[in-house]
Phi, psi and omega in degrees: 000148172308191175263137164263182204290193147273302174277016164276275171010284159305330189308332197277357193277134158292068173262140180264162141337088120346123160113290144307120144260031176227029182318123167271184187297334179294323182288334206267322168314279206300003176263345170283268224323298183312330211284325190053225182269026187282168166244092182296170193278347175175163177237117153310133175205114191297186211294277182342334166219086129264324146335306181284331183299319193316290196261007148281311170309322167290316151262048141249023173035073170209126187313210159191131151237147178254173192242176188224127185048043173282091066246337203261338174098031169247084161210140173338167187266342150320294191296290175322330187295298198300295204313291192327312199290327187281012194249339159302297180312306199273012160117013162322101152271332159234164189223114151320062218245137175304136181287139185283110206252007164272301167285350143338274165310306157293013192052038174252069201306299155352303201272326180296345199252294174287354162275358185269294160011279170321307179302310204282329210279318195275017205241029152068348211088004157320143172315158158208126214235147188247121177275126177248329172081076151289353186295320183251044175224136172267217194262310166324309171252013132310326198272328195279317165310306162286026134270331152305279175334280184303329159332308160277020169071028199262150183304295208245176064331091164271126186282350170191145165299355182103214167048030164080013171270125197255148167246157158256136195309349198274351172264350160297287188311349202283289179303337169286331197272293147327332119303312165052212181299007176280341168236138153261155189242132183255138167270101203223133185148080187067006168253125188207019119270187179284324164321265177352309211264297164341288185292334174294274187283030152285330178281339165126005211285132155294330156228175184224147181240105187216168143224057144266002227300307159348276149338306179317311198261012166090358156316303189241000000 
């Protein structure tokens, strides 16, 4: 593929915190401070500082998304709603919600479609992105997850939560080559360099998930 911009790059990028999964408000000022003159495709924040995030992210014009039942989707569909809406309250635009991969992996397909749904009704036309965990799937039920997802009107296929679940590109192409533009795919998961990032969008990837995002974009 040619080479891409920086700032084309970045626009595609999802960044998180690094380093941590317990930042504190000091930690979290200097990874926003770090982000510089890019314009991400968004800044990742867990539910709890999305508050504190909110009117920093807004003057550096950067979107913010958050996660929802995160990491695994094993919460009432109840539960998933009120978390959205505060999270929505607190100043969200897009929201992450983990796929329920327990009923999922039981076939209980009924119950994944309607919680993602669920979500999707209260989201205004906000992005809404399905954590599906391709790492622990095979191409059959990858293919079966992104057809759930669209069933429930969902934006993206985000491929895994992190937590040492790695994607691969073949698991980017695999949804892409099937599907092609009815769904897009964020690659999140072990990319963390530019290489990484590269070869994910040779593979067909829409976004990129990363808390690398330096290194990503070829900085560090």
């Amino acid at each position: 593929m040619s080479e891409i911009t920086l700032e084309a790059l970045a626009s595609m990028i999802d960044a998180s915190i690094g380093g941590t999964p317990a930042a504190t408000a000091g930690e979290l000022q200097g990874f926003f401070d770090s982000l510089g003159p890019y314009r991400y495709a968004a800044i990742m924040v867990e539910p709890s500082q999305v508050g504190f995030a909110r009117p920093i992210l807004t003057r550096l014009g950067q979107e913010l998304v958050t996660v929802i039942s995160y990491p695994l989707g094993a919460m009432r569909t109840e539960t998933k709603v009120v978390q959205a809406e505060q999270a929505l309250t607190d100043g969200a635009d897009e929201l992450d919600v983990a796929m329920d991969i327990s009923a999922f992996r039981s076939g209980d397909y009924g119950q994944v479609v309607d919680d993602l749904r669920a979500i999707r009704r209260i989201t205004d036309g906000r992005v809404v992105k399905a954590i599906y965990y391709s790492a622990l799937l095979n191409d059959q039920e990858s293919l079966r997850a992104a057809e759930l997802a669209l069933e429930a009107g969902i934006d993206y296929l985000k491929t895994n939560p992190g937590y040492g679940n790695v994607t691969t590109p073949h698991h980017v192409a695999l949804i892409k080559q099937t599907f092609g533009s009815q769904v897009k795919v964020m690659a999140s998961g072990g990319v963390r360099t530019h290489a990484d990032a590269l070869a994910m969008i040779a593979a067909g990837a829409d976004r990129i998930a990363t808390s690398t995002h330096e290194a990503v974009l070829g900085l560090a």
